[in-house]
C-alpha positions in Angstrom: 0.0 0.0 0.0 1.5 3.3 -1.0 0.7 6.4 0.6 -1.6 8.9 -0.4 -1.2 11.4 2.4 2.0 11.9 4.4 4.8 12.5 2.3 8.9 13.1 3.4 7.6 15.4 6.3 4.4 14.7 7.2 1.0 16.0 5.6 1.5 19.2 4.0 -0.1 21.4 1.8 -2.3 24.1 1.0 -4.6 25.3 3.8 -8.4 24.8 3.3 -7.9 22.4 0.4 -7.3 18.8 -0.2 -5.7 17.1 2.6 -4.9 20.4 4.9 -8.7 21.0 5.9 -10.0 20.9 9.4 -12.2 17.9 8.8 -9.0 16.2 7.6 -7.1 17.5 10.5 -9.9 16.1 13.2 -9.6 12.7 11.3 -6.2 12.5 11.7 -6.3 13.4 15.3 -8.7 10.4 15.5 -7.0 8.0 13.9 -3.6 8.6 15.2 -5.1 8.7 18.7 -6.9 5.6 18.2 -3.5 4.0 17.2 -1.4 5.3 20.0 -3.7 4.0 23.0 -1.4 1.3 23.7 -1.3 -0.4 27.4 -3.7 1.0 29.9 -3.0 4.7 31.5 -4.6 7.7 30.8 -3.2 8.1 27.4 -2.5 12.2 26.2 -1.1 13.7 22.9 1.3 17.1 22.9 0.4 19.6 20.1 2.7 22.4 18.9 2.1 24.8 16.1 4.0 27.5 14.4 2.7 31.2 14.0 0.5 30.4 10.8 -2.3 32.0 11.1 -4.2 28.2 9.9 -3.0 27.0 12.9 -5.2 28.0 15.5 -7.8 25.9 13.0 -5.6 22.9 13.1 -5.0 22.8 16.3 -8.5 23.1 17.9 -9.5 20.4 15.0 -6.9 18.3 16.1 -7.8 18.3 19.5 -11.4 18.0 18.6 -10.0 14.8 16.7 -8.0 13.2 19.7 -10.4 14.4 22.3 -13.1 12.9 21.0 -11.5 9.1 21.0 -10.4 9.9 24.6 -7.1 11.2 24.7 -6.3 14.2 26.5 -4.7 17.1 24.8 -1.8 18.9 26.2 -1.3 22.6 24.0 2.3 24.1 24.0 1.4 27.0 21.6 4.2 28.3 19.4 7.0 26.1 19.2 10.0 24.7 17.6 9.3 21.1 15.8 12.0 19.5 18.1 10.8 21.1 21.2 7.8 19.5 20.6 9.9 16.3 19.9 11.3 16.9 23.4 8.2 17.4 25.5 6.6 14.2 24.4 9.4 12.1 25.9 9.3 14.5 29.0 5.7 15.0 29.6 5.2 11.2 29.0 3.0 11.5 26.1 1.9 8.7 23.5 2.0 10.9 20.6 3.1 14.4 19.8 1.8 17.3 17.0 3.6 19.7 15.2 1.1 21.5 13.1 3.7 23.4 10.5 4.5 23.5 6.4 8.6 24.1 8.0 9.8 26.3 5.1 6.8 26.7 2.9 4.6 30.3 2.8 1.7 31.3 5.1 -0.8 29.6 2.8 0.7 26.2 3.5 0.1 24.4 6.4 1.2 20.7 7.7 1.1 18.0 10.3 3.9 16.1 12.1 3.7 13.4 13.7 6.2 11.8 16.4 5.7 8.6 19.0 6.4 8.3 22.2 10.1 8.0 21.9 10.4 11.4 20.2 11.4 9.9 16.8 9.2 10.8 13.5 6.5 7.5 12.8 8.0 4.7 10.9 6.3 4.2 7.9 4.2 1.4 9.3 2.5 3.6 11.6 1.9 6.5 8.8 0.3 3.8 6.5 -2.1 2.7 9.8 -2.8 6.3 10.3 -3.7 6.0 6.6 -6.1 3.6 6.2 -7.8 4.4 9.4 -8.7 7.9 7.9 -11.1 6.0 5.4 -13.2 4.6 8.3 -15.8 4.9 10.3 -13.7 5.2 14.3 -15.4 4.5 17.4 -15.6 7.3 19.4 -15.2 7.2 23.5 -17.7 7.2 25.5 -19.0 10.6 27.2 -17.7 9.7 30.4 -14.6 8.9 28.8 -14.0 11.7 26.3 -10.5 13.6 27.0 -9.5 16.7 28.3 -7.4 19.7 26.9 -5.1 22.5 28.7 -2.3 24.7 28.1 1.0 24.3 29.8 2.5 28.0 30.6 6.6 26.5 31.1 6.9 25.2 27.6 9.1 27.5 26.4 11.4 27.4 29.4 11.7 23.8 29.7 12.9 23.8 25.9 15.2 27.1 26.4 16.6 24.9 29.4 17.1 21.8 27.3 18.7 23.3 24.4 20.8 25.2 26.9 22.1 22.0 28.8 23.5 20.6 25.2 26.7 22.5 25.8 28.9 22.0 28.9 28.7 24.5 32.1 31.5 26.2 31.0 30.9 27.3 27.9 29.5 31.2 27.9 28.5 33.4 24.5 30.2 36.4 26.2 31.9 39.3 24.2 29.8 37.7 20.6 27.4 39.8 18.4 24.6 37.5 17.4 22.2 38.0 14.3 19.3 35.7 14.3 16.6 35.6 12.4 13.4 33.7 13.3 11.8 33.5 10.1 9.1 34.9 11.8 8.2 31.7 12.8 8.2 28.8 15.9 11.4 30.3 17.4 10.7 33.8 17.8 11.0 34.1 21.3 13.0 30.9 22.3 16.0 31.3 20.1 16.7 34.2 20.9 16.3 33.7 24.9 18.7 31.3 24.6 21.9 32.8 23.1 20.9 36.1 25.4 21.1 33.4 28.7 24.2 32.2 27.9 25.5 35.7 27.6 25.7 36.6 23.7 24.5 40.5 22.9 21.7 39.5 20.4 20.2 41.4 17.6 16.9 40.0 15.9 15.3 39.6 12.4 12.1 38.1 11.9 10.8 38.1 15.1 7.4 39.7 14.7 5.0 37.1 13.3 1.6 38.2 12.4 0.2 34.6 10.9 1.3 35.5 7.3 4.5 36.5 7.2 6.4 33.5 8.3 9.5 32.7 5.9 8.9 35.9 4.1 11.8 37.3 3.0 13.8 36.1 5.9 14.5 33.2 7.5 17.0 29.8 6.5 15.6 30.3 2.7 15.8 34.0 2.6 19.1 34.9 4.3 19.6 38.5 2.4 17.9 40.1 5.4 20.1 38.1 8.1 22.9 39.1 5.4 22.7 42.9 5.7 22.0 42.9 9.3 25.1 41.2 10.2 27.4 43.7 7.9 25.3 46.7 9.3 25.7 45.8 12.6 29.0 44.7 12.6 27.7 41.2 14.1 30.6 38.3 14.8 28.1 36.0 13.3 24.3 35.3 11.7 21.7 32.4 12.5 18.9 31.7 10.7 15.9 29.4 11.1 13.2 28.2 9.1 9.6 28.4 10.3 10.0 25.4 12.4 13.2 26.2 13.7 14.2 22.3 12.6 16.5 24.1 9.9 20.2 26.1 10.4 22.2 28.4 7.7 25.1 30.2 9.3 26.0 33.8 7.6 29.7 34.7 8.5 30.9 38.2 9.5 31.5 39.2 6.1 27.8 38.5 5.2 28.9 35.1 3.2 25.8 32.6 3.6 27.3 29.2 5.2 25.1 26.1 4.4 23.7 22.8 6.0 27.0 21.1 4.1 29.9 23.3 6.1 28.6 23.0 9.5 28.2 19.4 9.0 32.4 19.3 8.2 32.6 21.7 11.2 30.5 19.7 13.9 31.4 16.3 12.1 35.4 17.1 11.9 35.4 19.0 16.1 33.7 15.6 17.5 36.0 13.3 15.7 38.8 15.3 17.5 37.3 15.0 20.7 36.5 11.2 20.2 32.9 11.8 20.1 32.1 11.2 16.7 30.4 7.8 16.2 30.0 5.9 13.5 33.0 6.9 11.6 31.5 9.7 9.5 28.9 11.5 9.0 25.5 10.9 6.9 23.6 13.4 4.4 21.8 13.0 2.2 22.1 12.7 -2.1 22.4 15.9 -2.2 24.9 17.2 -0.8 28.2 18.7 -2.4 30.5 16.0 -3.6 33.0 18.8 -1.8 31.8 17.6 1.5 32.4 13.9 0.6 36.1 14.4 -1.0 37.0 16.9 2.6 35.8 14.0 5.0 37.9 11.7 3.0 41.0 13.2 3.7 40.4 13.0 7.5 39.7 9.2 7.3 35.7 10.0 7.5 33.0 8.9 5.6 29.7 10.6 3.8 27.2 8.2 4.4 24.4 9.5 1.3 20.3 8.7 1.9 17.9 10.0 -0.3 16.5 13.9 0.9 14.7 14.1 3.6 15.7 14.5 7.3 13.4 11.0 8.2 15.8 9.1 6.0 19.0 10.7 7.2 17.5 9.7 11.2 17.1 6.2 9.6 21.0 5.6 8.3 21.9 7.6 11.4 19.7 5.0 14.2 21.1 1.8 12.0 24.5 2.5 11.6 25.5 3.9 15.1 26.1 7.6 13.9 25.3 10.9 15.8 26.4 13.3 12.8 24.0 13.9 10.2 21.8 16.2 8.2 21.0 17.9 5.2 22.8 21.1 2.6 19.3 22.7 3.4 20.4 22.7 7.0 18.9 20.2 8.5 21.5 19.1 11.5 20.4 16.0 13.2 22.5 15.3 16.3 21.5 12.5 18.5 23.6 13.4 21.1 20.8 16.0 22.1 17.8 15.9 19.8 15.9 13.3 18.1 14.9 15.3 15.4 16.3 18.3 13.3 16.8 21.2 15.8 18.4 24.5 14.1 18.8 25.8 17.6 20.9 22.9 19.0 23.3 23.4 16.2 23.3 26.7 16.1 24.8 26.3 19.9 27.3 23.5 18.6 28.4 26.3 16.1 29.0 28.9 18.4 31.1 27.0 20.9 32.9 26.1 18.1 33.3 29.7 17.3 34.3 30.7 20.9 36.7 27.3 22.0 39.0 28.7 18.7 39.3 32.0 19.1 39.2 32.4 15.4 36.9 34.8 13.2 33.3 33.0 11.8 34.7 33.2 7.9 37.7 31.1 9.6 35.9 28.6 11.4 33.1 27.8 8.7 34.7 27.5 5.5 36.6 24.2 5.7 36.6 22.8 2.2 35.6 24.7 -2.0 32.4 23.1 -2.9 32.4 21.9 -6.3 30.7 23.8 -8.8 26.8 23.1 -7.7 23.5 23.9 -9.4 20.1 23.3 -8.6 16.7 24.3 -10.5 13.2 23.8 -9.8 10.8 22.9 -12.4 7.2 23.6 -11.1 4.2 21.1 -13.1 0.8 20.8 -13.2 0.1 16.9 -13.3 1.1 13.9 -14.8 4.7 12.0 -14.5 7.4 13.9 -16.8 10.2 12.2 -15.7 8.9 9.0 -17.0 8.4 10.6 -20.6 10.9 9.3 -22.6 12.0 11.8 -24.2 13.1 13.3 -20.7 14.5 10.0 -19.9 16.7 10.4 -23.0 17.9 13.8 -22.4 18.7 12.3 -18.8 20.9 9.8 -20.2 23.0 12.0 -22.2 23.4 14.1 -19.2 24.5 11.0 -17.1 26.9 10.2 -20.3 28.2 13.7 -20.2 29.2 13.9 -16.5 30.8 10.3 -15.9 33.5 10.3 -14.3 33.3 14.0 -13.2 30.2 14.9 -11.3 26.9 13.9 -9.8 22.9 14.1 -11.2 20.6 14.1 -9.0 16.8 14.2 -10.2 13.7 13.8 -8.1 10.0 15.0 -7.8 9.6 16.9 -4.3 8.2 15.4 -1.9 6.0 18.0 -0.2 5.1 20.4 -3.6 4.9 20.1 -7.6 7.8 20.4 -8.1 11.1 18.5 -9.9 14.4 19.1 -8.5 17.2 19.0 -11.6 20.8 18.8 -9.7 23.9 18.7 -11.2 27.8 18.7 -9.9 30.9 18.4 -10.8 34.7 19.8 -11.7 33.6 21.2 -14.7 31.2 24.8 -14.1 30.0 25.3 -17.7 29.0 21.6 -18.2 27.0 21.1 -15.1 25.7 24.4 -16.6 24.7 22.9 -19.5 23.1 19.5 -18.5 20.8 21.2 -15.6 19.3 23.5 -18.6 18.9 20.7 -20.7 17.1 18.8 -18.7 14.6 21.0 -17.2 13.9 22.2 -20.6 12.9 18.6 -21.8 10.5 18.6 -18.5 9.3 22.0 -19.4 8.6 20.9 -22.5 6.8 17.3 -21.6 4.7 19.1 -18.8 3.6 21.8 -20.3 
């Protein structure tokens, strides 16, 4: 049985329609409460949300959903994906919520869904949740139905958690902060955080209203976190997505630093305090083949999945590692998180920063990419890449980089859209065979 809902992250997609409507979101809430009432206590579900302004619909559907199959409903309000992660292993819950579209506009909206253990569901449990959403659930009895409330330490318990990833002795005193918040889940926890442990702070994207979130700001809009940290003269930029799962660095000279550099930074400073386990570090396909040749030379490996941060957890929980994320900026480390958390790794970052003394351009640039390029071909319907006409253009593309770089072609898993990437040592080639092919999908999809 394939899915028809949840895709790399979730459900996701455009509020009010298809799979992102409230009757949807109360179904869900009843299905994956039905599913997690294992073993006999009071069972109770943790919901989180991000500022969209479709949240405060998702949310009370969703605990309309589990409340009406007799769970009860513990609301944390605004908050980071992973803090959400957290407080379901802390507060003892059977299932936790994130209602969030992570990097997408306003008009998006998503669920997320984690167990007991903190982890995102397997896919066993996703395709349950599935096929329970096309039947008719028993609901509790009156007696029996759950309760909701709203915890008012949320945001502290994560600011304390997040906090307690770095050793006692390690203080943000004398650094300039930028962060931006993407107007999103982190606006008031992130930057509480570096401000506790002593950094001067100045913030970006901290004002949601329910529709600006990831507006011109945040991890996929860093020009605003750019020109605030040359303005200000900042020692260093942080930016989050709208879940705050996702990290991009900006160095004091305003120079964007991605998912792919702070993994060589956190990967290569635990391997030379013995702390690195599983000899290496995993990403995912996409990630620059500069990464894989740097760990190389230091007797590490680049342990490749395909994209997405649930696959990356995967390679990471099988093969013993601790490391691993995605160029997007994704950082995964299972020394502290059991999810994505941008502002764990922004704190990894910035001890790094402090424990050498050295400037953020110094510290963050350890290897050249290789000449990178990535498009996005938007469709409407229909399956280009199996056209074969695309398939042929594909070939001579594979034909043309042999030996000397990377393709990497896939539909998105969470919009309509086809990611064409190419790589290698050769700039005007991979140049070449990314236009070439997303012409022939183009072309084939109308």
């Amino acid at each position: 049985m394939s899915k028809q809902f949840f895709g790399t992250d979730g459900i996701r997609g455009r509020t009010n329609q298809g799979a992102m409507t409230a009757a949807m979101a109360a179904k869900v809430g009843q299905a994956a409460g039905k599913l997690f009432q294992r073993g006999t206590h009071r069972h109770r579900v943790v919901i989180g949300k991000d500022t969209r302004l479709s949240g405060y619909m998702l949310e009370n559907a969703m605990t309309a959903g589990f409340t009406s199959v007799g769970m009860d409903v513990i609301l944390l309000g605004p908050m980071p994906t992973p803090a959400v992660a957290l407080l379901t292993r802390e507060l003892r819950a059977d299932v936790g919520v994130m209602i969030s579209a992570s990097h997408n506009p306003y008009e998006d909206n998503g669920i997320k869904l984690f167990g007991p253990d903190g982890f995102k569901l397997s896919d066993a449990d996703e395709l349950a949740i599935e096929k329970m959403l096309g039947e008719d659930l028993e609901l509790a009895d009156a007696e029996e139905i759950g309760r909701a409330r709203r915890i008012d330490d949320a945001r502290g318990r994560y600011i304390h958690a997040v906090k307690a990833s770095l050793p006692n002795t390690v203080r943000l005193d004398g650094l300039k902060i930028a962060v931006d918040c993407a107007n999103g889940a982190a606006y008031q926890v992130a930057p509480s955080a570096f401000w506790e442990l002593g950094a001067e702070v100045v913030t970006v994207g901290v004002t949601p209203n329910g529709k600006n979130i990831n507006k011109a700001c945040g991890s996929t809009h860093p020009d605003l976190l750019q020109e605030t940290v040359v303005s200000g003269g900042c020692d260093i930029g942080i930016a989050l997505d709208g879940d705050a799962d996702r990290l991009i660095v900006v160095d004091e000279n305003g120079k964007v630093v991605d998912g792919d550099q702070i993994m060589a930074l956190l990967g290569t400073q635990m391997a030379a305090r013995g702390k690195l386990r599983g000899g290496g570090v995993v990403a995912t396909v996409m990630s620059n083949l500069g990464l894989e040749r740097y760990l190389q030379g230091l007797e590490l490996t680049l342990e490749r999945t395909k994209v997405g941060d649930r696959h990356v957890l995967e390679r990471m929980k099988s093969g013993g590692f601790n490391v691993g994320g995605e160029q997007s900026g994704h950082m995964i480390l299972l020394d502290h998180a059991t999810t994505g958390d941008g502002t764990v790794a922004a704190l990894q970052v910035l001890a790094a920063l402090v424990q050498s003394g050295k400037k953020a351009s110094e510290v963050l640039h350890l290897f050249d990419p290789v000449p990178q390029l990535l498009r996005n071909v938007r469709f409407a319907g229909g399956k280009p890449l199996e056209d074969a006409r695309v398939q042929a253009v594909i070939a001579e593309a594979e034909n043309t980089l042999r030996g000397e770089g990377r393709l990497v072609i896939r539909p998105s898993g969470t919009e309509p859209v086809i990611r064409v990437m190419a790589e290698g040592d050769d700039a005007a080639k991979v140049e070449a065979v990314v236009a070439a092919i997303c012409t022939a999908i183009e072309e084939v999809a109308g």
